[in-house]
Every structure is written in structure tokens, then in C-alpha cells.
C-alpha positions as CSV (number, residue, x, y, z in Angstrom):
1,X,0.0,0.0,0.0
2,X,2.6,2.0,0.8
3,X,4.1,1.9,-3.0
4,X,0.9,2.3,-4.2
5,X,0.9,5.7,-2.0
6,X,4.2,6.8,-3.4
7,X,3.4,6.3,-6.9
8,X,0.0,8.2,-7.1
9,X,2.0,11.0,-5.4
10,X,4.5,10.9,-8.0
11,X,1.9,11.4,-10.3
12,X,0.4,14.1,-8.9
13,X,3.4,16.3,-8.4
14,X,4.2,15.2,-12.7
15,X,0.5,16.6,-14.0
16,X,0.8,19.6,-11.4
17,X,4.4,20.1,-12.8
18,X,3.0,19.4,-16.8
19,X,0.0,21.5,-16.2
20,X,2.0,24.3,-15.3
21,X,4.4,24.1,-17.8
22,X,2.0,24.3,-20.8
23,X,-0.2,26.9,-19.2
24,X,3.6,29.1,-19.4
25,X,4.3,28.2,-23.0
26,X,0.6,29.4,-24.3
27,X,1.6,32.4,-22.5
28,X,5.4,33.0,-23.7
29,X,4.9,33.0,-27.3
30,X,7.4,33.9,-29.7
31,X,5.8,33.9,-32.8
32,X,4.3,36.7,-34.2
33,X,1.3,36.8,-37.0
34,X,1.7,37.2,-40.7
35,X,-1.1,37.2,-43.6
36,X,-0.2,37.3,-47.1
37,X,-2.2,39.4,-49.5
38,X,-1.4,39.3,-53.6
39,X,-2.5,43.6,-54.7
40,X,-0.9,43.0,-57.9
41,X,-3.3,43.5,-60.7
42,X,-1.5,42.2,-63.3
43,X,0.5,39.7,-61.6
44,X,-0.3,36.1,-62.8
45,X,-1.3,33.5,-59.7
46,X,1.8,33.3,-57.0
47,X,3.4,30.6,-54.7
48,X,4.8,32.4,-51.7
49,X,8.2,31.0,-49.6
50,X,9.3,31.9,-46.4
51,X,12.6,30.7,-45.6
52,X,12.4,27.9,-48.7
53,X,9.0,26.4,-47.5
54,X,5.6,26.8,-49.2
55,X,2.9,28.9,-47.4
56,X,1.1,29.8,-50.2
57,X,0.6,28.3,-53.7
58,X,-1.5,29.6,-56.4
59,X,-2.7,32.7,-54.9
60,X,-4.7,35.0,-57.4
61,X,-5.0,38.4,-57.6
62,X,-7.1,39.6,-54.3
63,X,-6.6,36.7,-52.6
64,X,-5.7,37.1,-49.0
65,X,-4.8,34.2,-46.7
66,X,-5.7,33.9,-42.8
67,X,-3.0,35.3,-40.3
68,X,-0.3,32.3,-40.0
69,X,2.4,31.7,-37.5
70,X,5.6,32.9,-37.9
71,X,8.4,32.8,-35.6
72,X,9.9,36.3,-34.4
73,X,13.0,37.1,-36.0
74,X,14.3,37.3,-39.6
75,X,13.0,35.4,-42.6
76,X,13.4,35.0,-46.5
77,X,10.6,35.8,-48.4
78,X,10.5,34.5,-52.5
79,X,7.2,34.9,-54.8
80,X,7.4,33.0,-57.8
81,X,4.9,33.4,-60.3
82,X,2.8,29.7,-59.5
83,X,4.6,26.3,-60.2
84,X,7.7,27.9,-61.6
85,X,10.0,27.7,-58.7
86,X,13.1,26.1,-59.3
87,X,13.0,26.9,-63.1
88,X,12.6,30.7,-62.7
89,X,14.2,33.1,-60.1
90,X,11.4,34.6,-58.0
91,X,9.5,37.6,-58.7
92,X,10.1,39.2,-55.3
93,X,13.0,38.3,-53.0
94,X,13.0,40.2,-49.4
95,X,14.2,39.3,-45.8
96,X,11.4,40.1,-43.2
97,X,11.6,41.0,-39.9
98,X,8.5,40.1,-37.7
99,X,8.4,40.7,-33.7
100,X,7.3,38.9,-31.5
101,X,3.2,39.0,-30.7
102,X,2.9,41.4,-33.6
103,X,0.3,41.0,-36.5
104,X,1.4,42.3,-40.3
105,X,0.0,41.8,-43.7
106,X,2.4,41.2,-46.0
107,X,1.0,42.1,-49.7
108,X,2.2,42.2,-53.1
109,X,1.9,45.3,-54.8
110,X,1.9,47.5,-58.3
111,X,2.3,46.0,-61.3
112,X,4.5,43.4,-62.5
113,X,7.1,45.0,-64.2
114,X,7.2,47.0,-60.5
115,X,6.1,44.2,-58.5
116,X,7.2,45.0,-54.5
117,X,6.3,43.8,-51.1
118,X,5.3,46.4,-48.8
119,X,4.8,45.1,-45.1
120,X,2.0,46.6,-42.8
121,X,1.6,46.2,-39.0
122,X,-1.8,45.4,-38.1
123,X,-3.5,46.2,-34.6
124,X,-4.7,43.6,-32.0
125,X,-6.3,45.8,-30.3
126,X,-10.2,48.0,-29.8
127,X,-12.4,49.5,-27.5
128,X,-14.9,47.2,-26.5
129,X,-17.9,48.1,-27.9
130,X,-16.5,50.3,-30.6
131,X,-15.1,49.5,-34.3
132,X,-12.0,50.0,-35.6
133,X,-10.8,50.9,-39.4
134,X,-7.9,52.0,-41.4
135,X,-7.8,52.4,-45.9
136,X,-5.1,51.2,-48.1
137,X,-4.5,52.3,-51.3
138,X,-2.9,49.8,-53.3
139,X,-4.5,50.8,-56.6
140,X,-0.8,51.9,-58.7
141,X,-2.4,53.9,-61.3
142,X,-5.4,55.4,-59.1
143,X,-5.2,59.5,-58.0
144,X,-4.7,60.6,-54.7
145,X,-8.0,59.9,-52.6
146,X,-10.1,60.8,-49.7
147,X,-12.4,58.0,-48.4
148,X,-15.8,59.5,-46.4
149,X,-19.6,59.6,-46.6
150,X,-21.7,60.2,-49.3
151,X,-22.1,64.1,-49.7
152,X,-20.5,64.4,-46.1
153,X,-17.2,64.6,-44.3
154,X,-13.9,62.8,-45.1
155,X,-12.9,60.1,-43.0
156,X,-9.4,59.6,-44.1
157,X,-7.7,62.6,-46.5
158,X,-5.6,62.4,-49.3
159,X,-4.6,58.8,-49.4
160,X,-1.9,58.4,-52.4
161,X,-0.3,55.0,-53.5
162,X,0.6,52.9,-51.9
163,X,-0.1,54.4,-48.4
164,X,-2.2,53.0,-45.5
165,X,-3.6,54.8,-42.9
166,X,-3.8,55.2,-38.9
167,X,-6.9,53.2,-37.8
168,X,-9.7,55.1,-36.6
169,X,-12.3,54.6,-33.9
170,X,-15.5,54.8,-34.9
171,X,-19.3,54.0,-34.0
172,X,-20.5,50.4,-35.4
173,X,-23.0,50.9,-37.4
174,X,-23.7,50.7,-41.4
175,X,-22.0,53.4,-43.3
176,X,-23.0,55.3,-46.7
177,X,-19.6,55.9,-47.9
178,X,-17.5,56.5,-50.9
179,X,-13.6,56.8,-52.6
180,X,-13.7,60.6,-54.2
181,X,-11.3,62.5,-55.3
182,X,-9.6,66.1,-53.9
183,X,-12.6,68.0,-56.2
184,X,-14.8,65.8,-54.8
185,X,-15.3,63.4,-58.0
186,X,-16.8,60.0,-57.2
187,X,-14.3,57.0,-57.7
188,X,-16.3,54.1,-55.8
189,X,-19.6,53.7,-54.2
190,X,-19.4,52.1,-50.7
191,X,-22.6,52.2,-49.7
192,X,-24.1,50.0,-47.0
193,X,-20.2,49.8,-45.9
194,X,-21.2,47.5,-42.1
195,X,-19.0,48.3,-39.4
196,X,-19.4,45.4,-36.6
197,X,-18.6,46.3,-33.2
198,X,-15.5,44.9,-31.6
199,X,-13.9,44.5,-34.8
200,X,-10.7,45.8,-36.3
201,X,-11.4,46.2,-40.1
202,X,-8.4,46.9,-43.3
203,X,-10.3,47.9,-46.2
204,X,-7.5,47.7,-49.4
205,X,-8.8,49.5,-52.9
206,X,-6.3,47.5,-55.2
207,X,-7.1,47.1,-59.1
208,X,-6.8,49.8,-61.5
209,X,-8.4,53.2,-61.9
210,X,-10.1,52.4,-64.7
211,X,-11.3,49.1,-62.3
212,X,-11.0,49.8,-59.1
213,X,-12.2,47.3,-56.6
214,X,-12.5,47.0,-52.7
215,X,-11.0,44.4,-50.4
216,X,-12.3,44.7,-46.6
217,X,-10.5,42.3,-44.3
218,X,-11.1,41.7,-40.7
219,X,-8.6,42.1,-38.7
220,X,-9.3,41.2,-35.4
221,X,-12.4,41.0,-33.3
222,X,-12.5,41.0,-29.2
223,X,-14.5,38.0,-27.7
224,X,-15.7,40.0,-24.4
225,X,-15.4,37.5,-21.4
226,X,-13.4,35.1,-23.6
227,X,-9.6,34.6,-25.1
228,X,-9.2,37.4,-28.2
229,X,-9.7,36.0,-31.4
230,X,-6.8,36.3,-33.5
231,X,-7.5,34.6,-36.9
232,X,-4.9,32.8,-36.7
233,X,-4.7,29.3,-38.7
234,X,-4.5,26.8,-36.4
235,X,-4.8,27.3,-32.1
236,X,-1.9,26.5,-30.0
237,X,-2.8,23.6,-27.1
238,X,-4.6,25.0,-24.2
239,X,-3.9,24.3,-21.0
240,X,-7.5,23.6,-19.9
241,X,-6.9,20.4,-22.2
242,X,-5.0,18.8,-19.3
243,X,-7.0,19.9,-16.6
244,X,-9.8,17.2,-16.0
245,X,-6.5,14.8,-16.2
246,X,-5.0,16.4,-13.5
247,X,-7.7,16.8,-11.4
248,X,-8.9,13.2,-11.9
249,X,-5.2,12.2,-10.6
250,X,-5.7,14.3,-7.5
251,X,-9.2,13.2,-6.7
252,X,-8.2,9.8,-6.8
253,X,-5.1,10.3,-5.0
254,X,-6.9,11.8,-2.3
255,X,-9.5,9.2,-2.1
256,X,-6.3,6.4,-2.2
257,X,-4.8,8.5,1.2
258,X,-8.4,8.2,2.8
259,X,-8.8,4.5,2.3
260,X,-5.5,3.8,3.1
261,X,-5.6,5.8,6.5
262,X,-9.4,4.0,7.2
263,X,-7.2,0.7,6.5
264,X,-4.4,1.1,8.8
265,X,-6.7,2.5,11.6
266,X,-8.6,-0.7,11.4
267,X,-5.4,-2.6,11.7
């Protein structure tokens, strides 16, 4: 009995010691978030390499991936133009630097013959209850822009290629907006633009002027009362996994150390 003892105190202390070891990894990450975005209108369908591994393959033009995992530091990026890697060099060739629990989007922009990789930090963050947005312009041939209601105010002012703005706070709600330009010329009709609350919203105008179309990502939305949700591909191990195993250790343990005490005072 007494072995029996030891060894379901030994097990115990390993869960307890387990359980408290992946609770501090899922809280030390050193990874940071990275989403790929192809802006390139002309730019035939990609395959995308980070340090010599796939990530993408056959991304089209306004395709945009979820946020993936990448470890903080320095990488290699290559795009080759789909299926053609190892029998032409790539289109874009750049070393990234990510930091740790940061979020960027990493897109491909202008036209081929200019083809570049600009890199943009996204925010993780917004008031509860409020919504959060920010305009790219990633359209190469497209005039210098202001982005605000329909026969109102601007919202963002004189956006030129291939800026992105601060991110504003604003009410959630369903917006009349629209692209114009300086003299107040119409480019793109956004009506019935819907703002969710807790939300944290990248709206991209990539194509060309003479086709100028909108991409609105998402991204990031606060879960009140509940972990954030990233959009990352893929969820790390939580700890709470482990936890009815360790607890069903202990409760057993305990009850073994009650029996075995009623046993021994019976002797």
C-alpha cells in the first residue's frame, strides 16, 4: 500500500508540474502573425516562400490568406509566379523582420514589371464596444484619394499610392460611404459599408483606376469574457486540455490516502 501511496504522489506532483508548464508556454509566445495578401493586378497567380517552405501556392489576384504563424526574427521571403519555382528566379525576393506577438499583412503590390512587397503592422487591439478601421490604397495607377460619406465629411484625406492609414475609432454601425477624389469626384460607391462592433477592419482599394475594386479584411475581433480572437490558422494547445487529467489524478489520490488511512486504523 505504501508503494501504491508513493506512486500516485508521483503522479500528482508530474500533472501539477505538466499542467503548469504548458499553461507558461501558451503564454510565452514567440511567434508573431503574418497574412499574405497578392494587390498586384496584373500579376499572374503566386506561390509564396518563407525561408524555402511553401505557405502559399497559387494565390490569385485579391486573394488574401488567414493570419499564420511565424516565428519572431528574420525570414526570407520568394514569390514565384505559380509552379515555376526552381525553373525561374522569383519575382520578389525580401528578408522580413517580424516581432514577437505582432500582426502584419504582408502584400504584393503594383504592377509586374514594378512588382514590390510592402509590409503593414496590423492592430490587435479595440475599444470594446467600438469598431476600428484603417484604408489602403494599393491601386498603382489610381489619383490621390479621400475616403468619407456620401455628400459628407472625409474620413481619411488624401490617401496616395501605396499608403495605409492610422486606424480610426468609430461608431459600429452601417455606413454610406464612398472613394472621391480632392474635387470631390466620385471613384467608388461604398454604400451599405457594415462596421461590426469589436472589430478591427483593413479595407484595401487595389485594381486599376479604370477598375478599381475594394477588399475589406477583418482584422481582429474581441471576444468579451473570452480569449481574443486572432485569426490565426490553427490554435496552439490549451492548457485547460490537461486539466480534468489532473484533477482526476488528484481526486483519486486523495481518495487512495483516505482509504488507506481508514485501513491502517482498522489494523
Amino acid at each position: 500500500m505504501k508503494k501504491v501511496f508513493s506512486m500516485l504522489m508521483t503522479a500528482i506532483l508530474v500533472f501539477g508540474a505538466l499542467g503548469s508548464t504548458v499553461f507558461a508556454d501558451n503564454h510565452s509566445s514567440n511567434e508573431a502573425m503574418v497574412r499574405v495578401l497578392h494587390a498586384s493586378p496584373d500579376a499572374p497567380a503566386v506561390d509564396v516562400y518563407v525561408d524555402g517552405n511553401a505557405v502559399v501556392e497559387g494565390a490569385e489576384f485579391k486573394a488574401s490568406t488567414d493570419y499564420l504563424k511565424l516565428p519572431a526574427g528574420d525570414h526570407n521571403v520568394e514569390i514565384y509566379a505559380a509552379g515555376t519555382k526552381g525553373e525561374q528566379d522569383p519575382v520578389i525576393s525580401k528578408s522580413l523582420t517580424v516581432e514577437a506577438g505582432m500582426a502584419y499583412t504582408v502584400a504584393a503590390i503594383n504592377m509586374l514589371e514594378n512588382i514590390e512587397l510592402k509590409v503593414i503592422q496590423d492592430s490587435m487591439s479595440v475599444t470594446e464596444g467600438k469598431t476600428k478601421v484603417r484604408v489602403g490604397h494599393l491601386s498603382p495607377n489610381a489619383p490621390t484619394v479621400d475616403v468619407g460619406m456620401i455628400d459628407g465629411d472625409a474620413v481619411f484625406s488624401g490617401a496616395s499610392f501605396p499608403m495605409v492609414t492610422d486606424y480610426k475609432e468609430l461608431d459600429p454601425m452601417t455606413y454610406d460611404l464612398e472613394i472621391r477624389t480632392s474635387d470631390g469626384t466620385q471613384v467608388k460607391d461604398l454604400s451599405g459599408t457594415m462596421l461590426e462592433k469589436n472589430t478591427v477592419y483593413s479595407v484595401f482599394a487595389v485594381g486599376t483606376a479604370e477598375n478599381l475594386e475594394v477588399l475589406m479584411l477583418k482584422d481582429y475581433t474581441l471576444m468579451p469574457d473570452s480569449m481574443p480572437q486572432t485569426g490565426m490558422g490553427g490554435t496552439a494547445q490549451d492548457s485547460s486540455s490537461l486539466l480534468p487529467i489532473a484533477l482526476s489524478v488528484v481526486l483519486f489520490g486523495a481518495g487512495a490516502m483516505i482509504f488507506y488511512r481508514r485501513r491502517t486504523q482498522e489494523q
